[in-house]
N, C-alpha and C positions, 0 to 999 in steps of 0.2 A: 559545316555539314559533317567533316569527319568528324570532330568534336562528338557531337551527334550520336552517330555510328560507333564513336569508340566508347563512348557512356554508355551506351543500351548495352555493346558487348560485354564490358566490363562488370556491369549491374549482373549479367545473366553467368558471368565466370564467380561470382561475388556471391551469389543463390547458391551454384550449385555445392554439396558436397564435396569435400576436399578429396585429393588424388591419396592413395594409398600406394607410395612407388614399390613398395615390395610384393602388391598382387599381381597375377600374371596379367597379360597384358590383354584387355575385351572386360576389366571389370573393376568398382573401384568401392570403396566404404563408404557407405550413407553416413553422416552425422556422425552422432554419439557411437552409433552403434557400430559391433565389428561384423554386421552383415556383408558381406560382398554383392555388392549390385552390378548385373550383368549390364554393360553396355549392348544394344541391339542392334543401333546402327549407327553406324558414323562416317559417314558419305561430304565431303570436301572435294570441288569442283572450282576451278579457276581457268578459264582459259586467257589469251592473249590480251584481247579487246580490256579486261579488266573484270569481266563478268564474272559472278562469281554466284555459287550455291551453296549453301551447309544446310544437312537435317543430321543430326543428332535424335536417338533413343533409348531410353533407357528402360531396364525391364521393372521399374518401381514406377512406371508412368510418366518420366518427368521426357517432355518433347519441345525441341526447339527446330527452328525451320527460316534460313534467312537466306536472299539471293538479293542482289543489289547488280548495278550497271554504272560505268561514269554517267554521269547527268552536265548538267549545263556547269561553266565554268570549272569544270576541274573535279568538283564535287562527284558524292555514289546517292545516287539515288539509292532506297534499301525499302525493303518490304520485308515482311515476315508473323512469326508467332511463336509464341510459347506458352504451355500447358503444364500443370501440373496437379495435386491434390495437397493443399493446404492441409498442417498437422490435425484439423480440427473435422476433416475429413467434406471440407469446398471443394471444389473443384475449379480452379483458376487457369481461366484462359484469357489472355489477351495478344490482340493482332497490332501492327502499327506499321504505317509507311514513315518512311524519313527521307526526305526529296530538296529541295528549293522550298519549300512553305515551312520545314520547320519538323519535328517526331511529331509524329502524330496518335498517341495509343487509340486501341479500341477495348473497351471491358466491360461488363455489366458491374465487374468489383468497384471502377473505377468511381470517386464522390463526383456526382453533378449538382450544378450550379442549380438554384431554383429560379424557375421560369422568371421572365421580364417582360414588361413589368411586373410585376406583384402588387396586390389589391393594396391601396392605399385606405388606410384605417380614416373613419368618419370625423374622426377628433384633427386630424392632421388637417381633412379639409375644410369643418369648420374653423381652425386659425387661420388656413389660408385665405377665406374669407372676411375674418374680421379683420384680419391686418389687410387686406384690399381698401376694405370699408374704410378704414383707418387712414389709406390713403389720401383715398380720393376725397375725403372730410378735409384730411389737412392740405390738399393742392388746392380749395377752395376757399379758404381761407385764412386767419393769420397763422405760421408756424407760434406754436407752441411746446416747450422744452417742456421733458417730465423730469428732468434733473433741478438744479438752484432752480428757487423761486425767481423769477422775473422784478424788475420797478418798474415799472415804465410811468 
């Protein structure tokens, strides 16, 4: 589970824009560019228990939002989101809990699977049928090889 929790962090430290140590401090450089982007907020909460909260804001829209709690054996349960505008001008949000069951995203970006089952094409179940056929012919009487020819 930390595993988990330290990938998702990791991933979201890996996204954002690199730190600029020579700007003053509440702002940092996007990308490529030498824009300075204002931090808006940046709120870190941890008390005793292990509980903890971060939202982060940035004034170029990019927002993340995580609070987590120990959970069962040892592990943090974690919940959260993060938002931002893709260069192409999406709008990417995704939510995810990370607990005992495993990360779990939420996104409308994210690929899904297609439905199951899936229509089975008519060709498929006519061979299912012929090779049935084919069976129950050869359970009733003598096997016959479609390989060497036979002497008998």
């Amino acid at each position: 589970m930390k595993f988990v929790i330290l990938s998702a962090l990791a991933a979201v430290a890996l996204a954002a824009p690199q730190y600029n140590y020579d700007a003053p401090r509440g702002s940092f450089r996007g990308g490529d560019s030498s824009e300075e982007i204002a931090i808006l907020k940046d709120s870190r909460e941890q008390d005793d228990s292990g509980r903890y909260v971060v939202d982060v804001e940035t004034a170029n829209g990019i927002k993340f939002t995580d609070s987590g709690s120990p959970g069962a054996n040892g592990a943090v349960a974690a919940s959260g989101a993060f938002s931002y505008t893709a260069p192409d001008g999406t709008p990417v949000r995704l939510q995810y809990v990370a607990d005992e069951n495993g990360f779990q995203p939420q996104s409308d970006l994210l690929p899904v699977a297609p439905a199951f089952p899936h229509p089975i094409p008519q060709f498929v179940l006519d061979q299912i049928a012929f090779a049935a056929s084919q069976d129950s012919r050869e359970s009733r009487g003598p096997s016959r090889s479609y390989g060497a020819p036979r002497y008998d």
